[in-house]
Biopython code that builds the backbone (N, CA, C, O; Angstrom):
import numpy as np
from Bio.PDB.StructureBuilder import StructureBuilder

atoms = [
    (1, "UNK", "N", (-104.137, -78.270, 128.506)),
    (1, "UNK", "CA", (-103.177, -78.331, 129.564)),
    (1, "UNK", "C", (-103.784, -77.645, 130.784)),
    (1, "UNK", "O", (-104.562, -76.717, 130.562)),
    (2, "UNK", "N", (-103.557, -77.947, 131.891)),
    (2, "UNK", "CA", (-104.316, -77.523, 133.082)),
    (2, "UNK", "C", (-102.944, -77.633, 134.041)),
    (2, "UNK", "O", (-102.001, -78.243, 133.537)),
    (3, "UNK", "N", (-102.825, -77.257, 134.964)),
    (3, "UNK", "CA", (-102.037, -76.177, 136.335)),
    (3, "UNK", "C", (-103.335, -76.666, 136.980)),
    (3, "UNK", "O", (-104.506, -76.531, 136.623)),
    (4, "UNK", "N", (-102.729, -77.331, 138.136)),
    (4, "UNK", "CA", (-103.234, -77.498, 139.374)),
    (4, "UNK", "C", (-103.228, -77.383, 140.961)),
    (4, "UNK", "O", (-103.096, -78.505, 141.449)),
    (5, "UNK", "N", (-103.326, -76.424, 141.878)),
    (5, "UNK", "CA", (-102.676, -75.948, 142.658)),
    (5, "UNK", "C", (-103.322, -75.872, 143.661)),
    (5, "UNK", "O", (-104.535, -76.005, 143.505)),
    (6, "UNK", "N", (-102.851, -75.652, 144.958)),
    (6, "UNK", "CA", (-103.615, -75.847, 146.416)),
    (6, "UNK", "C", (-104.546, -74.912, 146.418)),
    (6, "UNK", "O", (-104.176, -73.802, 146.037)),
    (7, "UNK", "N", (-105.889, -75.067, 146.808)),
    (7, "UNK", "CA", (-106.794, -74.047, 147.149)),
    (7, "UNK", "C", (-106.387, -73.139, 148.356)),
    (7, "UNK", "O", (-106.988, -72.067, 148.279)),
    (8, "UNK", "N", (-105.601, -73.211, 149.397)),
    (8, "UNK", "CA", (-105.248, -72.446, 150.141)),
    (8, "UNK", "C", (-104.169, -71.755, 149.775)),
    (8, "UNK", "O", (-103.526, -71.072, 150.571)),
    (9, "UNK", "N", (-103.821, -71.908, 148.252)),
    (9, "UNK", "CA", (-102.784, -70.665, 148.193)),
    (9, "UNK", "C", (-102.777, -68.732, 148.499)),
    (9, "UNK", "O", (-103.658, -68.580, 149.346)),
    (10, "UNK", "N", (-102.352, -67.747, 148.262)),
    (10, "UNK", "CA", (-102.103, -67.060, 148.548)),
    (10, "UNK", "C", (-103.646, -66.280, 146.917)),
    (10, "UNK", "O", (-103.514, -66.417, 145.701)),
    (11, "UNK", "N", (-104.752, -65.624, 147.613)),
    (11, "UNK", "CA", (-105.354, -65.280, 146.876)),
    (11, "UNK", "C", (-104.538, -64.355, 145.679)),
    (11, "UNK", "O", (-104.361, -64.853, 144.567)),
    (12, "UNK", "N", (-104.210, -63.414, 145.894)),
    (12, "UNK", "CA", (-103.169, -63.080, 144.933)),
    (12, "UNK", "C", (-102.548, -63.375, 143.799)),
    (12, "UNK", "O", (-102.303, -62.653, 142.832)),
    (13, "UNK", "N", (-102.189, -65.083, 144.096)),
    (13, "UNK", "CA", (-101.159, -65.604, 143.337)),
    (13, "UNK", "C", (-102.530, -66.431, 142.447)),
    (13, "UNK", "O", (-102.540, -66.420, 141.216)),
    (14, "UNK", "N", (-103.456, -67.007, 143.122)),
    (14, "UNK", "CA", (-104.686, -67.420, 142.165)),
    (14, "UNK", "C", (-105.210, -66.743, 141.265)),
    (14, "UNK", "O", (-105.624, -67.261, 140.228)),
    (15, "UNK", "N", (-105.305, -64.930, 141.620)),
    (15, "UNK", "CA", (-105.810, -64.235, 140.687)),
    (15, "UNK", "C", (-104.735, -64.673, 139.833)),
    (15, "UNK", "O", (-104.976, -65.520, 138.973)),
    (16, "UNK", "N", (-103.722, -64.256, 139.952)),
    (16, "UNK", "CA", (-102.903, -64.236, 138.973)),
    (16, "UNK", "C", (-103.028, -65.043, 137.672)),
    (16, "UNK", "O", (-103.153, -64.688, 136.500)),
    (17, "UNK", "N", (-102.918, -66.784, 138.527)),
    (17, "UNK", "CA", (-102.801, -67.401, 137.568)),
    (17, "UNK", "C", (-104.262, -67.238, 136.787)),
    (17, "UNK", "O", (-104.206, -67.113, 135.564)),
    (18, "UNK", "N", (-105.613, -67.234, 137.455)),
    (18, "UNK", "CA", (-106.269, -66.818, 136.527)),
    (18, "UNK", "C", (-106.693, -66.346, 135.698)),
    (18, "UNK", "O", (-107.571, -66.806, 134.967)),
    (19, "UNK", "N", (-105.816, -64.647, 135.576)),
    (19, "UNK", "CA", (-105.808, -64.071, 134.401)),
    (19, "UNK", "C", (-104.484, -64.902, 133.344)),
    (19, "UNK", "O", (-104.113, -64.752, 132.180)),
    (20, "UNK", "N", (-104.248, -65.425, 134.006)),
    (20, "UNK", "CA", (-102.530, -65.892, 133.155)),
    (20, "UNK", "C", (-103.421, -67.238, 132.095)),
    (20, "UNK", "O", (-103.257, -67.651, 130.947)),
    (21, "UNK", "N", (-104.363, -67.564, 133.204)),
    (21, "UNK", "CA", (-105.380, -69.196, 132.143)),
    (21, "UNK", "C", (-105.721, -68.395, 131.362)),
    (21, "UNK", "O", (-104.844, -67.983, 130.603)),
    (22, "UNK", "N", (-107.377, -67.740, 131.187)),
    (22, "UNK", "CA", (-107.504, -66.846, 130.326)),
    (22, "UNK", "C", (-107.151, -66.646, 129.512)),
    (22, "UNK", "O", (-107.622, -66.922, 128.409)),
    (23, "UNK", "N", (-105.919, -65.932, 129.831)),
    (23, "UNK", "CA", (-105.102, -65.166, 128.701)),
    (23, "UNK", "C", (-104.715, -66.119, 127.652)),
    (23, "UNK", "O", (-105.095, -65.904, 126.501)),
    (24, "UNK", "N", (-103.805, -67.432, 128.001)),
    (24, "UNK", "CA", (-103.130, -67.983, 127.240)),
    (24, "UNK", "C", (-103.694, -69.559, 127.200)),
    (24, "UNK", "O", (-103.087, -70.535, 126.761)),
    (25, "UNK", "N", (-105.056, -69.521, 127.795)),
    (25, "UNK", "CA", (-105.795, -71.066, 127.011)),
    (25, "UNK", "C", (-105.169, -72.370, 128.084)),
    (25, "UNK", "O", (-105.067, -73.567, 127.815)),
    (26, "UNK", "N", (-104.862, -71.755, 129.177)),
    (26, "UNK", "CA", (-104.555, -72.928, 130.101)),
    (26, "UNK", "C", (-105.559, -72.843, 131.390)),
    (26, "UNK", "O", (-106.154, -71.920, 131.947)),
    (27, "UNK", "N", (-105.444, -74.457, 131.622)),
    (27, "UNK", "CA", (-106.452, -74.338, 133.122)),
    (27, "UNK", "C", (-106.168, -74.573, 133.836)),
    (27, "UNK", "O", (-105.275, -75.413, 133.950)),
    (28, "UNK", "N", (-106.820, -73.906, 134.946)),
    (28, "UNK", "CA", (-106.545, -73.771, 136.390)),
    (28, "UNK", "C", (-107.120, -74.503, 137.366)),
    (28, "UNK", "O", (-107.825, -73.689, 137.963)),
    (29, "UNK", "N", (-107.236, -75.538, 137.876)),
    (29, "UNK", "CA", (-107.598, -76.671, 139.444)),
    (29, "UNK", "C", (-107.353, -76.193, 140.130)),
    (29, "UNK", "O", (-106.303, -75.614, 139.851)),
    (30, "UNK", "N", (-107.674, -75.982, 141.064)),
    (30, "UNK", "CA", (-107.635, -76.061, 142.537)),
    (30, "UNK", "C", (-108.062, -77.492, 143.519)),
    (30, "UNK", "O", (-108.997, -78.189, 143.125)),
    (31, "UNK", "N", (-107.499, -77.776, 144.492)),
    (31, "UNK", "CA", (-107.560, -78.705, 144.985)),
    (31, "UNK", "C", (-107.530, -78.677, 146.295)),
    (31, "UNK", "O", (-106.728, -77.802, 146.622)),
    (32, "UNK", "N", (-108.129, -79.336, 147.491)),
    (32, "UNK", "CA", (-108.269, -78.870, 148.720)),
    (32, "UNK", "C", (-108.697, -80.547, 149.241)),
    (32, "UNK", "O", (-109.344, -81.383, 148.610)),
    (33, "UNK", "N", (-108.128, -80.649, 150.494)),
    (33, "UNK", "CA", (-108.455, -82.194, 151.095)),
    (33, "UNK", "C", (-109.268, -81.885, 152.164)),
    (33, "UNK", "O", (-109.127, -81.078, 153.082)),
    (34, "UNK", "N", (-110.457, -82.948, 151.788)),
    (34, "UNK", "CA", (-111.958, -83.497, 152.679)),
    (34, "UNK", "C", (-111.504, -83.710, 153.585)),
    (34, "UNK", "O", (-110.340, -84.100, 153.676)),
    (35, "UNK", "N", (-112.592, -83.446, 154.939)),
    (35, "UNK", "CA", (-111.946, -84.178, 155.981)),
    (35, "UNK", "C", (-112.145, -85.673, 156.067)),
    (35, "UNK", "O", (-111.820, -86.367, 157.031)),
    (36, "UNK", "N", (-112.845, -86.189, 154.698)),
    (36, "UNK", "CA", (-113.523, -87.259, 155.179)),
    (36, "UNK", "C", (-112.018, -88.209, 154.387)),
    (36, "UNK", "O", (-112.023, -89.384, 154.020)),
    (37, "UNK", "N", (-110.905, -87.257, 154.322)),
    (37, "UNK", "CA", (-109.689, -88.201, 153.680)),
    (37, "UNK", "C", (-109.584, -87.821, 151.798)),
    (37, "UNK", "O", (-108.596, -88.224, 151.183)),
    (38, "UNK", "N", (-110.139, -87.430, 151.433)),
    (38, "UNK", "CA", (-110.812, -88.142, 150.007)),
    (38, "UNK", "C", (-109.531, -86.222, 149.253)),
    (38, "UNK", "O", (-108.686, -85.559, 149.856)),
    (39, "UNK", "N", (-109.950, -86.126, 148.182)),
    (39, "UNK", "CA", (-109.635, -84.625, 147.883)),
    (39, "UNK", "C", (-111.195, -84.179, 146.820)),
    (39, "UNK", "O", (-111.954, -84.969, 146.257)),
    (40, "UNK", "N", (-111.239, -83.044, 146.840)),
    (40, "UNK", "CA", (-111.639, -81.934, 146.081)),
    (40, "UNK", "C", (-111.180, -81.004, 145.023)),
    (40, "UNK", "O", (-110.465, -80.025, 145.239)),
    (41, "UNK", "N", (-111.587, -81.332, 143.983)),
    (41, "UNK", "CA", (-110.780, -80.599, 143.046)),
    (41, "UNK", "C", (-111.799, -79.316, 142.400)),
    (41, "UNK", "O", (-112.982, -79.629, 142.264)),
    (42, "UNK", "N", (-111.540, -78.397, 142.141)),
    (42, "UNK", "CA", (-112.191, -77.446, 141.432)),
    (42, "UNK", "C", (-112.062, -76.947, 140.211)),
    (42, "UNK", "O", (-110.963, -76.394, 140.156)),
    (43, "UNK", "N", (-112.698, -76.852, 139.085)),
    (43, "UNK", "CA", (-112.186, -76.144, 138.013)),
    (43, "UNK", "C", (-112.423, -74.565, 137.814)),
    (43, "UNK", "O", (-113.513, -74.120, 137.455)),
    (44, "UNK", "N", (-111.592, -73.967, 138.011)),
    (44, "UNK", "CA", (-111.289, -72.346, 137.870)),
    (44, "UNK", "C", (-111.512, -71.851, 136.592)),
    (44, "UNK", "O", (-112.571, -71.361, 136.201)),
    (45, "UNK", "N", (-110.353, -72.009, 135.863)),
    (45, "UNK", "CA", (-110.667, -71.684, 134.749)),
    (45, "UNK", "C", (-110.303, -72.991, 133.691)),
    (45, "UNK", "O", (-109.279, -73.639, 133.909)),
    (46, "UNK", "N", (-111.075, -73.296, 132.691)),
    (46, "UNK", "CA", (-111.129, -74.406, 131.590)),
    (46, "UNK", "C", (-110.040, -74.387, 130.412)),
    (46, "UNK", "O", (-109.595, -73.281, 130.105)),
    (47, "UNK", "N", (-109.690, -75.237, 129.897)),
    (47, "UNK", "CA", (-107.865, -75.315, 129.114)),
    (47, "UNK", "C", (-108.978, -74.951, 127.522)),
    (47, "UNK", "O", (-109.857, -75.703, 127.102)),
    (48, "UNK", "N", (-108.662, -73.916, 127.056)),
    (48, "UNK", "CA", (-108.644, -74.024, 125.211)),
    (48, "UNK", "C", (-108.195, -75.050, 124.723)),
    (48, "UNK", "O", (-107.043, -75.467, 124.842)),
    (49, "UNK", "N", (-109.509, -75.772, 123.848)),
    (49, "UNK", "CA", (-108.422, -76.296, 123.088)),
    (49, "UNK", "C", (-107.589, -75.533, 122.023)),
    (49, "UNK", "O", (-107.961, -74.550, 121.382)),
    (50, "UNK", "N", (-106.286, -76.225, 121.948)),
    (50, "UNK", "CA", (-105.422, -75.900, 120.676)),
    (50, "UNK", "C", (-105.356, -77.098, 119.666)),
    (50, "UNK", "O", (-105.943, -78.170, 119.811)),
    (51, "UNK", "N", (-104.651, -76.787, 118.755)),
    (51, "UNK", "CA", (-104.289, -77.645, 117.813)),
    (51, "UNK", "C", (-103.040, -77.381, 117.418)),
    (51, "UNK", "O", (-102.786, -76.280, 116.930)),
    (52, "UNK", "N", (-102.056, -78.361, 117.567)),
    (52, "UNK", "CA", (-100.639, -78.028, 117.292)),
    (52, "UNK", "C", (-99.906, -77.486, 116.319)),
    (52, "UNK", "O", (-100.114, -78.167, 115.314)),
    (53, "UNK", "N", (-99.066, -76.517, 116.050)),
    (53, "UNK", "CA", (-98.543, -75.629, 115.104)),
    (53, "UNK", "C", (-97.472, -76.995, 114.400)),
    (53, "UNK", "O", (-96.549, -77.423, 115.093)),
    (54, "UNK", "N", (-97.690, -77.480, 113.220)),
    (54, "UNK", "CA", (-97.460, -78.552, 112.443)),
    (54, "UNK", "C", (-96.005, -77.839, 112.094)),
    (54, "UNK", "O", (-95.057, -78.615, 112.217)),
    (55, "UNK", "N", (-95.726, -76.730, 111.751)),
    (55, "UNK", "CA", (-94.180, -76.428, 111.370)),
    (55, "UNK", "C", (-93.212, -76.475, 112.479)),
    (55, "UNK", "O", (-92.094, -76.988, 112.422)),
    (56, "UNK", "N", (-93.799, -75.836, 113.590)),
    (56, "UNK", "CA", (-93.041, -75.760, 114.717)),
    (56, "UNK", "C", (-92.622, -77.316, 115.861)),
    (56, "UNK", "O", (-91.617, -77.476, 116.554)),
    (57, "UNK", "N", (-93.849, -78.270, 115.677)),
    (57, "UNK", "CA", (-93.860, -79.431, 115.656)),
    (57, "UNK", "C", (-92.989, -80.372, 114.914)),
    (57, "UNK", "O", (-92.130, -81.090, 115.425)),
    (58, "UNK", "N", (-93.275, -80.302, 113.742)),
    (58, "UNK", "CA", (-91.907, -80.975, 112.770)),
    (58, "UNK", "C", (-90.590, -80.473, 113.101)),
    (58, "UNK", "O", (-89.662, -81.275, 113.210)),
    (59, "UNK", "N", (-90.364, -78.944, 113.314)),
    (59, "UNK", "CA", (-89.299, -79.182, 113.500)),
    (59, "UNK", "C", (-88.406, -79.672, 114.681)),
    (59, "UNK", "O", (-87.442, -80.431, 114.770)),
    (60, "UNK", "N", (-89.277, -78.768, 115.719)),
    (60, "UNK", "CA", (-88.873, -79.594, 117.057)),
    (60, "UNK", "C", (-88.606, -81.065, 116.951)),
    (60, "UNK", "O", (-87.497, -81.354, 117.399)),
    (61, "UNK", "N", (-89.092, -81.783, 116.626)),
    (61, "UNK", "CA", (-89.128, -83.546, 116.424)),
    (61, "UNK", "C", (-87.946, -83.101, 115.423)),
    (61, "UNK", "O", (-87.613, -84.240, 115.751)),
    (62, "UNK", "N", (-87.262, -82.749, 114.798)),
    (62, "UNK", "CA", (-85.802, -83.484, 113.744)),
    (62, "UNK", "C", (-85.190, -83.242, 114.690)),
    (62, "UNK", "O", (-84.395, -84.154, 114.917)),
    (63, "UNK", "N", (-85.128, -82.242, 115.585)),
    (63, "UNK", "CA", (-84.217, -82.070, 116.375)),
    (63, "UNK", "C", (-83.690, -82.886, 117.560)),
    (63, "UNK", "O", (-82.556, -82.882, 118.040)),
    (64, "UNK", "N", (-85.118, -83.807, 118.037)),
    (64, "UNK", "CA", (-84.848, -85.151, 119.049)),
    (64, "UNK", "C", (-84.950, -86.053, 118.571)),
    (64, "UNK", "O", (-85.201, -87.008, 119.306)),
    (65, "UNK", "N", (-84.833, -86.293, 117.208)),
    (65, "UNK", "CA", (-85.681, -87.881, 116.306)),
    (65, "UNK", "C", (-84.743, -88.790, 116.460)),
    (65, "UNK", "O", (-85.157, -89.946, 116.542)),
    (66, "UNK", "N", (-83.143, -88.558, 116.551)),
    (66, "UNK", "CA", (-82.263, -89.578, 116.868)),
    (66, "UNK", "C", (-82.035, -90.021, 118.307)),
    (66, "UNK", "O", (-81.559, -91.098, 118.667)),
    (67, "UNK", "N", (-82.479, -88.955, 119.115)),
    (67, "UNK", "CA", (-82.866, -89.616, 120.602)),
    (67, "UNK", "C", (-83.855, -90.486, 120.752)),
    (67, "UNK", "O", (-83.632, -91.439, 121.498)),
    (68, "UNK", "N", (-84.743, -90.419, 120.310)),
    (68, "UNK", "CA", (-86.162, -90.820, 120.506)),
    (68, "UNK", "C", (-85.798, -92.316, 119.923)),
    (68, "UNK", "O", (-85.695, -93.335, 120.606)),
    (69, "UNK", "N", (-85.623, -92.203, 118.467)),
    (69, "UNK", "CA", (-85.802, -93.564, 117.680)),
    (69, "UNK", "C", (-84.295, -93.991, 117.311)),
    (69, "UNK", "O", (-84.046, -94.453, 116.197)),
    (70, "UNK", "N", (-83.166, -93.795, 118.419)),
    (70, "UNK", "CA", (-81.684, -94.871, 118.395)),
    (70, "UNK", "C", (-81.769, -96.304, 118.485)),
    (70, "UNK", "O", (-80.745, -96.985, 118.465)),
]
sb = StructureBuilder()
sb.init_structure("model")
sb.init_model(0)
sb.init_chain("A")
sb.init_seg("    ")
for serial, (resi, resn, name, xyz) in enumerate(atoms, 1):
    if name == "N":
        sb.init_residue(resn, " ", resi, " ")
    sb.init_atom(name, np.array(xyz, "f"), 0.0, 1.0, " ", f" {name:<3s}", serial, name[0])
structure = sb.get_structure()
């Protein structure tokens, strides 16, 4: 999962989220527009992979399975 956000944000709030990627396996873009029209994207920090918690998964799903498949 990756968060993608204006490169001219508020340095502050970038650290932030950067220790916040880090910490918890999410990544961080930055993005900023060329003058030539086009955009720029940056990768800050890179998404962990995970692998999905199979109990917490199953159960979540009984809980929408009659929405999903009515």
């Amino acid at each position: 999962m990756y968060i993608v956000v204006p490169g001219d944000a508020p340095q502050d709030d970038l650290a932030k989220l950067d220790m916040l990627g880090r910490t918890l396996g999410i990544g961080v873009i930055t993005w900023a527009k060329e003058p030539a029209g086009g955009f720029r994207f940056d990768i800050k920090v890179r998404a962990a992979k995970h692998e999905p918690d199979f109990f917490y998964m199953n159960r979540n799903l009984k809980l929408i399975e009659s929405k999903l498949f009515a």
